[in-house]
C-alpha positions as CSV (number, residue, x, y, z in Angstrom):
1,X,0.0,0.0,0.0
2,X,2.8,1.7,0.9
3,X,4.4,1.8,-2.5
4,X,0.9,2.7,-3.8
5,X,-0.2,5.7,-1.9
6,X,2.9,7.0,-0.8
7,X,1.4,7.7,2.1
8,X,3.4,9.3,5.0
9,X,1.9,8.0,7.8
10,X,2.0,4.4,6.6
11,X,5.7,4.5,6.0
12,X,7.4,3.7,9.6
13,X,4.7,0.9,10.3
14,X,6.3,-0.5,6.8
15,X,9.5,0.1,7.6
16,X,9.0,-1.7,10.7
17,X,7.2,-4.6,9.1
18,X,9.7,-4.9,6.7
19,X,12.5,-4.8,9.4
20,X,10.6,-7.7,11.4
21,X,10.4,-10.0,8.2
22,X,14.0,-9.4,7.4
23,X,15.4,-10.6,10.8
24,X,13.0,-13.8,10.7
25,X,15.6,-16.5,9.8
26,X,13.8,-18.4,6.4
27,X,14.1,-22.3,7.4
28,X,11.8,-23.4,4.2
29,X,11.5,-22.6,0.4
30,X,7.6,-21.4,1.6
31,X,9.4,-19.1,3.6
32,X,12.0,-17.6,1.3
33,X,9.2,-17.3,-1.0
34,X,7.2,-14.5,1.3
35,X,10.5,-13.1,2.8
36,X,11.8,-12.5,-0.6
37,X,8.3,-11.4,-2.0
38,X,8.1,-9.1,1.0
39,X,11.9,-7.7,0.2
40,X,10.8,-7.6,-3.6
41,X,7.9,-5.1,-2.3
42,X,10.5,-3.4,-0.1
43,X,12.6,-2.6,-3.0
44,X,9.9,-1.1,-5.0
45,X,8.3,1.2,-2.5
46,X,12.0,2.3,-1.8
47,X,12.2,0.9,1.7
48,X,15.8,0.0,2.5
49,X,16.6,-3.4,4.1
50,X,19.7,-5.3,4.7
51,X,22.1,-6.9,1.6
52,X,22.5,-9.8,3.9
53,X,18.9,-10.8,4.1
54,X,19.2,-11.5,0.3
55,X,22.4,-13.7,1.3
56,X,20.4,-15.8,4.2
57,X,18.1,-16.5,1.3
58,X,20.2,-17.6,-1.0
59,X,22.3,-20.1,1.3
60,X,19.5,-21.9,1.7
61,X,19.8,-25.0,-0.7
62,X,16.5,-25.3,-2.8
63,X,16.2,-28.2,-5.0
64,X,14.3,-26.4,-7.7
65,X,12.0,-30.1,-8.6
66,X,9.3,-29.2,-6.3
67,X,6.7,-26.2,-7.0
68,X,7.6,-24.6,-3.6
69,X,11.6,-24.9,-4.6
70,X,10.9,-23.0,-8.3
71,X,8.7,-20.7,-6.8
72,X,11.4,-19.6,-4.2
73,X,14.4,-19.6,-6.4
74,X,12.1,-17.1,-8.7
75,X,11.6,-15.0,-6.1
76,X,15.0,-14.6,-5.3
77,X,15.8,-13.9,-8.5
78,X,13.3,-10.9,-8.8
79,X,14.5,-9.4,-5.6
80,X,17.7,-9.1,-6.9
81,X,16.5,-7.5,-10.2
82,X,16.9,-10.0,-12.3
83,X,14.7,-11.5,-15.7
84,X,13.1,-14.4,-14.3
85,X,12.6,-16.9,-17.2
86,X,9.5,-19.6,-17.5
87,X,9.2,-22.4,-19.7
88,X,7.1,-25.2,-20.1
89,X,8.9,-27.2,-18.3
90,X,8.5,-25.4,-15.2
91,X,6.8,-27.2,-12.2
92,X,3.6,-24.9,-12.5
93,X,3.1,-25.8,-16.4
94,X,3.7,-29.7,-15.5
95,X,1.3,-29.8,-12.2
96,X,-2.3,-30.5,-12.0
97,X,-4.1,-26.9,-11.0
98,X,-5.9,-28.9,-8.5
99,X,-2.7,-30.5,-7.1
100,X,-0.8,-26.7,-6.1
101,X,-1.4,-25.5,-2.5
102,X,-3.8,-22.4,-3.1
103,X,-1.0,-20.4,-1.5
104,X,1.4,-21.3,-3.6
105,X,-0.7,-21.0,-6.6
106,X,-1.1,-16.9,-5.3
107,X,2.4,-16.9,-5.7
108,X,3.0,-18.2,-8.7
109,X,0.1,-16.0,-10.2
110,X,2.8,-13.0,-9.0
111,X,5.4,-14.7,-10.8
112,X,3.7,-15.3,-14.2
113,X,1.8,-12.2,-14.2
114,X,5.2,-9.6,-13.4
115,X,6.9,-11.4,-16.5
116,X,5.1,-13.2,-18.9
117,X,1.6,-10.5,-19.8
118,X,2.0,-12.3,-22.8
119,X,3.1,-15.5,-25.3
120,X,1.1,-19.0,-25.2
121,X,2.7,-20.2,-22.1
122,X,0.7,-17.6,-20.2
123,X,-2.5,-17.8,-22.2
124,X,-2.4,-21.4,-21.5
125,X,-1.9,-20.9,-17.6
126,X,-4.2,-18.6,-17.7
127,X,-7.2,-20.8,-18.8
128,X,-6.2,-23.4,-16.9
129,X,-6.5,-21.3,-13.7
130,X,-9.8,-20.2,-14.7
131,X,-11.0,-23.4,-15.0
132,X,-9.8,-24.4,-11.8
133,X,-11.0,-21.4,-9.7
134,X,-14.5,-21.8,-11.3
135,X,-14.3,-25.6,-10.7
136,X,-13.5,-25.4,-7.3
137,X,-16.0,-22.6,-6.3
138,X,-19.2,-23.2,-4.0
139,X,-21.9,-22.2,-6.5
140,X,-25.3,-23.9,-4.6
141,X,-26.9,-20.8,-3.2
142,X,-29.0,-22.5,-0.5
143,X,-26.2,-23.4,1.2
144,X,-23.8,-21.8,4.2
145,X,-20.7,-21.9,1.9
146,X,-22.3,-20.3,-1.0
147,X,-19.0,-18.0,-2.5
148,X,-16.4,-19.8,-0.8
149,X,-14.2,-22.0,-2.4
150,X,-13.9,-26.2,-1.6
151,X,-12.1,-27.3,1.3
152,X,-12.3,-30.6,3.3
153,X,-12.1,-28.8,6.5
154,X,-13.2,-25.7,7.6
155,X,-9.8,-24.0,8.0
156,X,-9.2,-25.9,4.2
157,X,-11.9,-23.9,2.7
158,X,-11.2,-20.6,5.0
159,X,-7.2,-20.8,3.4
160,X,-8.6,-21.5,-0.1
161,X,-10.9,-18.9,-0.3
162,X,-8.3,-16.1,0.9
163,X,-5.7,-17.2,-1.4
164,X,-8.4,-17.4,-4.2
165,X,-9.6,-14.1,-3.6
166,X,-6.1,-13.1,-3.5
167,X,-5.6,-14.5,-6.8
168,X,-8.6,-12.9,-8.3
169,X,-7.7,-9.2,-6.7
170,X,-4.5,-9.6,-8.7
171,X,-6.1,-11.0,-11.8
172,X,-8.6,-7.9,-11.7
173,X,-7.2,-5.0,-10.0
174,X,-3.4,-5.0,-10.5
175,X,-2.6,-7.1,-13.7
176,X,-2.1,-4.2,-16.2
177,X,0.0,-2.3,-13.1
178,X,2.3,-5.6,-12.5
179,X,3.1,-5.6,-16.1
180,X,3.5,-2.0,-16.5
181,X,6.8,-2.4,-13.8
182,X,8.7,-4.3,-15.7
């Protein structure tokens, strides 16, 4: 919001956020993922952070053959400026929609969308996440869940719906901005 609004009195609650997610110590490729995301964001609203909170994340040994692994190596490489590269190789093109942790999907959705707007790998992604999202949705009226999205637990459906709406927020409201940054 920060890097959105510019707004004055947002800025040392953001510095401080970004201060508390740069001293937590990233033990997982889900974690690198939102550190470096949140470092990314850092970078773009102008926010300093420290050069060796890019280096913690980067001595972590990621593996790259699961979704999670990709994901986080991508990340990395954005925070540090660089051309991040898909291919249809990639875990998200090879994986069932249905199979990818909603909150991992979210990020991936970040990745694709901030460097592929356009090309057949991304149309195709594209349709199949719209399938999925409209697959997965609760569409019977008369029931409590109406507008949610499927989980088998509670909690399951609470996390899916978030990231989903996440997901669409991005699709709708920031696409043509995430693609304009490049």
């Amino acid at each position: 919001d920060f890097r959105r609004t510019k707004t004055a009195s947002i800025q040392p609650r953001t510095e401080k956020a970004v201060a508390y997610l740069g001293n937590i110590w990233a033990r997982t490729p889900r974690m690198i993922a939102w550190k470096g995301l949140a470092l990314r964001s850092a970078t773009l609203a102008g926010i300093e952070w420290r050069e060796s909170w890019l280096k913690e994340l980067e001595a972590i040994p990621l593996t790259g053959k699961d979704p999670w692994s990709w994901v986080a190596k991508k990340i990395i490489r954005m925070v540090k400026g660089e051309n991040v590269s898909l291919d249809e190789r990639s875990p998200i093109f090879t994986t069932r929609m249905d199979e990818i942790d909603p909150e991992l999907l979210y990020l991936i959705y970040v990745i694709v969308y901030r460097y592929h707007p356009s090309g057949k790998s991304f149309s195709d992604w594209k349709t199949r996440l719209s399938k999925e999202i409209k697959r997965e949705e609760n569409k019977d009226p008369k029931k409590c869940n109406f507008g949610s999205w499927r989980g088998e637990t509670y909690n399951n459906r609470l996390q899916r719906t978030i990231f989903r709406v996440m997901t669409l927020h991005l699709y709708y409201r920031y696409s043509k901005t995430l693609v304009s940054e490049k």
